[in-house]
N, C-alpha and C positions, 0 to 999 in steps of 0.2 A: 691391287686395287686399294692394299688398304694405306698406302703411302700417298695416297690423294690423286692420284693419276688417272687420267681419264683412259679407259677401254681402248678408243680410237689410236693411242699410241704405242698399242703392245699387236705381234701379231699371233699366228695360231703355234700350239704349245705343239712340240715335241716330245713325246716320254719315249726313252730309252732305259738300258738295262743299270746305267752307271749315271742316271740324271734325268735332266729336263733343257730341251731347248727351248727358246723363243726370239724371234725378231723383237727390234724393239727402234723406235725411231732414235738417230743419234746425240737427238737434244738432250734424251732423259740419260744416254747412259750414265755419266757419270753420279747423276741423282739415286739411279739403281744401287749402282756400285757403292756408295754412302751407306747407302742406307736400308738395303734389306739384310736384313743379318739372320732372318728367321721366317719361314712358312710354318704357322700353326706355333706348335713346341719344338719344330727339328729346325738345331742349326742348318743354315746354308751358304757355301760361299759361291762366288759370282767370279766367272771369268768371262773374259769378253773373246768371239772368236772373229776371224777375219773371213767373211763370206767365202772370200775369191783365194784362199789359200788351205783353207779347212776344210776338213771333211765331216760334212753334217748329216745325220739320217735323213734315211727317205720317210715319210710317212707311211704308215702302215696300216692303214683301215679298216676293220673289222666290223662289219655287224650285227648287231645282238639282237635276238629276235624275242 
């Protein structure tokens, strides 16, 4: 969000053991790829993967009560 993108173009986060997934509509990849070079203070780099040939996690859902 903080690279001026609006909400509507990102979809829901993945957290895994070695990262973070996210959908993201195809216009912005490359904009992403520019230009996030950091969450917070921690470096991060950006690889793009291929839906239809990757292997992406499942979602995991937990409820906190």
């Amino acid at each position: 969000m903080a690279l001026g993108i609006k909400r509507e173009k990102f979809g829901d986060l993945i957290l895994s053991n070695d990262g973070c997934y996210v959908a993201v509509q195809e216009e912005i990849v490359d904009y992403i790829k520019m230009n996030l070079i950091s969450i917070g203070k921690t470096h991060c780099t950006i690889d793009v993967l291929d839906i239809y040939s990757s292997e992406i996690p499942k979602y995991d859902f937990q409820k906190l009560l």
